[in-house]
C-alpha positions in Angstrom: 12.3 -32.3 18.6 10.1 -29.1 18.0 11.5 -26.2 16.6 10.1 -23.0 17.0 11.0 -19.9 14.7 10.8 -16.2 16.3 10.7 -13.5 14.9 9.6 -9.8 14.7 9.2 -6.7 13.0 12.7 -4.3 13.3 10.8 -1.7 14.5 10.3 -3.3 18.2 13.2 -2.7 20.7 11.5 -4.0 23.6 9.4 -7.1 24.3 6.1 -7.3 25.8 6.4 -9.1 29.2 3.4 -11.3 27.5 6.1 -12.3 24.6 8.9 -13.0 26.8 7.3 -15.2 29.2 6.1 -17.0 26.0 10.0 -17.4 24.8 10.6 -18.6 28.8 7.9 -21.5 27.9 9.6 -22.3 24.8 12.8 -22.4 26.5 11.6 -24.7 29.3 10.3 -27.1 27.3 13.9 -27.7 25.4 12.9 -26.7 22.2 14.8 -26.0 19.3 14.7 -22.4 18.4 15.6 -20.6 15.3 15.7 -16.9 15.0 17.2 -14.2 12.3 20.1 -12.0 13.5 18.4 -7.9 12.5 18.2 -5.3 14.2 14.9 -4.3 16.5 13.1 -7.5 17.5 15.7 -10.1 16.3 18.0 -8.7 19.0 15.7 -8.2 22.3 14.4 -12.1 21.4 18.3 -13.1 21.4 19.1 -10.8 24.4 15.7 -12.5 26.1 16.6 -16.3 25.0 20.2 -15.2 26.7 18.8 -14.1 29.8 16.3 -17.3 29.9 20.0 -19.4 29.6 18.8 -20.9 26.3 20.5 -23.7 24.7 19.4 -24.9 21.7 19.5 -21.8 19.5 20.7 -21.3 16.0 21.0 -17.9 14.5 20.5 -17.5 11.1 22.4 -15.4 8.7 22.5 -14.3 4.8 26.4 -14.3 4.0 29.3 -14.8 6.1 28.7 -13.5 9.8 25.4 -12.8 11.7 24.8 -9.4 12.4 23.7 -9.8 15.8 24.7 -13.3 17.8 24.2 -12.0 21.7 24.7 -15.5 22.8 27.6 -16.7 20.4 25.2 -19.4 19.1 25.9 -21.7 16.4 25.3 -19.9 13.1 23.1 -21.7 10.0 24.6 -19.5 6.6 22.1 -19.0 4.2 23.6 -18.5 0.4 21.4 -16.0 -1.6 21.3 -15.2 -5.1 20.1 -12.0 -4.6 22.0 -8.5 -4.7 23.5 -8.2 -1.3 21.6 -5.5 1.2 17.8 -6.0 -0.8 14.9 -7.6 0.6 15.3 -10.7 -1.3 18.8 -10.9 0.1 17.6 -11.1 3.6 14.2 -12.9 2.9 16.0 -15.9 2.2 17.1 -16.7 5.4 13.5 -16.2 6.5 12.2 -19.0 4.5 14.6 -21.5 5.2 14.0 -21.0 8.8 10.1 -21.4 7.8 10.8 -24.5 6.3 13.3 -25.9 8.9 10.6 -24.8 11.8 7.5 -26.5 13.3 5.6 -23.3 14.3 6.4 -19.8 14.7 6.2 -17.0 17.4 5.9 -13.5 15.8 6.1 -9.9 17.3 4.3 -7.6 14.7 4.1 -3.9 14.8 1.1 -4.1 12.4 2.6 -2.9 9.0 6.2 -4.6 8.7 5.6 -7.1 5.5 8.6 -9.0 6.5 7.0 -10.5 9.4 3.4 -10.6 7.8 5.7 -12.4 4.9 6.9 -15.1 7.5 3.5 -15.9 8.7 2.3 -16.3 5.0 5.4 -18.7 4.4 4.7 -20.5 7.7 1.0 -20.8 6.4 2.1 -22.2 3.0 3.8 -24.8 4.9 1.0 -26.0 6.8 2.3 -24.5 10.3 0.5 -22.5 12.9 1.6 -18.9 13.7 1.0 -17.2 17.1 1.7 -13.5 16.0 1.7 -11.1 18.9 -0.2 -8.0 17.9 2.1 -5.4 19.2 -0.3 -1.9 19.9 -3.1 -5.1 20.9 -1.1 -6.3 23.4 -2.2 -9.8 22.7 -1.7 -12.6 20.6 -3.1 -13.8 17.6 -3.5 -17.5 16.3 -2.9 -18.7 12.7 -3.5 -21.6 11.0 -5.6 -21.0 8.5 -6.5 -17.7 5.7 -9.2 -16.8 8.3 -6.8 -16.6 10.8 -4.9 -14.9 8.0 -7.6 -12.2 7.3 -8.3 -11.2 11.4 -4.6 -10.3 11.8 -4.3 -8.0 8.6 -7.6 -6.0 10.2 -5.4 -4.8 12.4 -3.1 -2.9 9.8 -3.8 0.8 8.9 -4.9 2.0 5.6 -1.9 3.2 4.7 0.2 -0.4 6.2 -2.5 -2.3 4.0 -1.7 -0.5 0.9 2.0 -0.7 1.5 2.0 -4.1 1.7 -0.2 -4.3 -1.4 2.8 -2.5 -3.2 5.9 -4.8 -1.4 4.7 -8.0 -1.4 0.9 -8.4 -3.2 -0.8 -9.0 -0.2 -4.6 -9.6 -1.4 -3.2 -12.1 -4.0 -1.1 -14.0 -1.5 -4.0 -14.4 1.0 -6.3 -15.5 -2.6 -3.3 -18.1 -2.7 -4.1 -19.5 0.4 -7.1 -20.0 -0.2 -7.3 -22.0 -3.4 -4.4 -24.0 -1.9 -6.7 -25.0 1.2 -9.4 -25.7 -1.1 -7.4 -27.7 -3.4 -6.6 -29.9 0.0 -10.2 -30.0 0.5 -11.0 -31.6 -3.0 -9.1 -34.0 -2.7 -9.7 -35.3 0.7 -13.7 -35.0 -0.5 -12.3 -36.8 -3.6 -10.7 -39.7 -1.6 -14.3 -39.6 0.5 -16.7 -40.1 -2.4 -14.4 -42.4 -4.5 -14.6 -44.9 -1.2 -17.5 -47.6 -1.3 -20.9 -46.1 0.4 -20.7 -48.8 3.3 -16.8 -48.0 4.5 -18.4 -44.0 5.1 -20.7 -45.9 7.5 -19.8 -46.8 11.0 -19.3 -51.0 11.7 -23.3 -51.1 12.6 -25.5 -53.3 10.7 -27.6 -50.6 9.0 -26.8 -49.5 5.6 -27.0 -46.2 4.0 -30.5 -44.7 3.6 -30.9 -43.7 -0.6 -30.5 -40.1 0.5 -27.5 -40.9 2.4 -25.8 -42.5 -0.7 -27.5 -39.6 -3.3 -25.6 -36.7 -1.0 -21.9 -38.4 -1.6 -22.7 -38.8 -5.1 -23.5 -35.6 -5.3 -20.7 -34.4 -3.8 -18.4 -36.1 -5.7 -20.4 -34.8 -9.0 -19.9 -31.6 -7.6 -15.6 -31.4 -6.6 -15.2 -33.2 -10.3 -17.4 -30.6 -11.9 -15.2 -28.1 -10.4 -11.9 -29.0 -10.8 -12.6 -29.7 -15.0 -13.9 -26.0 -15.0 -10.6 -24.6 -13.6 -8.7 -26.8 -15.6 -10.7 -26.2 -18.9 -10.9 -22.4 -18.2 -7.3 -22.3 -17.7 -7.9 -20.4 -14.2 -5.1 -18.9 -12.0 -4.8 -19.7 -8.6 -6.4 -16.0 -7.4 -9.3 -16.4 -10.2 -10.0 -20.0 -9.0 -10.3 -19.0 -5.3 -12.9 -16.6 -6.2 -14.7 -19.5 -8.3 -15.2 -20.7 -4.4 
């Protein structure tokens, strides 16, 4: 069954009539839905999934009780290690609810790094994001770093270099990148280590010579690259910008 994790930044009382006939979608196609107990958007989705009679929701919490459980759903506890009250305290229920979702819908004021942070961690997971982009009025989709990169031109200045200082955001889109490139390697890899004539559809023709020259190429090409990183010691960030 599909679960779908909402969220949004604390900083947005009231939903968008766009986001809650979204959440009425969700709702009416049974879905699973997981979303954080804070204050601001975590409480107007519960209050809207309460007023759409929804079922199958779980709240999550860090520590004993939710904070906010309109509905009196079942609760999913999250233990953290961190000092109670601190971002890291409360970001760990966020990525277990990433992890334990399918896709996400996010509300985003364009500067809270919390929810920019979900959409990274949704990213990292291989799931799509539909972020809705709260002074746009619209919605965003996400499912890849250039998805990534459109929705962070909407930030300020000032929101950009904030998040630069809470959460490294350049270096955690540079991350998504190598690690989409890395996924490209090796499905090339898989490609060119293949014989010539399973590329080729079940016709009778074979490969031309410059057919065949191209993949070995290629091939020369993703194993030239991946013994530069490798001797070269490269980080992830320095080996996206070898791309």
């Amino acid at each position: 069954m599909t679960t779908v994790f909402i969220a949004g930044s604390i900083s947005i009382s009231r939903l968008h009539e766009k986001v809650a006939d979204r959440i009425n979608k969700i709702v009416s196609s049974d879905f699973n839905v997981v979303v954080g107990d804070a204050d601001g958007a975590d409480t107007s989705i519960q209050e809207c999934l309460q007023r759409y009679q929804a079922r199958k929701v779980t709240v999550y919490c860090t520590g004993d009780s939710p904070r906010n459980n309109v509905a009196e759903w079942p609760v999913h506890r999250v233990v953290s290690k961190a000092k109670a009250g601190t971002r890291a305290y409360f970001t760990a229920k966020d990525l277990e609810m990433a992890r334990h979702s399918d896709y996400g819908l996010m509300v985003w004021d364009c500067k809270s790094t919390g929810t920019l942070s979900n959409v990274i961690e949704l990213l990292r997971e291989k799931k799509k994001s539909v972020v809705f982009v709260n002074k746009n009025k619209d919605f965003v989709t996400v499912s890849d770093r250039d998805g990534l990169e459109r929705l962070v031109t909407f930030m300020s200045d000032h929101a950009r270099t904030k998040a630069e200082e809470k959460i490294g955001l350049t270096a955690k889109i540079a991350n998504i990148a190598h690690e989409q490139f890395s996924l490209d390697i090796g499905a090339n890899s898989e490609l060119s280590a293949s014989p010539v004539k399973d590329l080729e559809p079940s016709a009778p023709a074979e490969a031309s010579p410059g057919q065949t020259e191209s993949v070995k190429l290629r091939a020369a090409l993703m194993t030239a690259l991946k013994e530069h990183i490798s001797r070269a010691h490269l980080s992830q960030s320095q080996a996206a910008k070898v791309f």
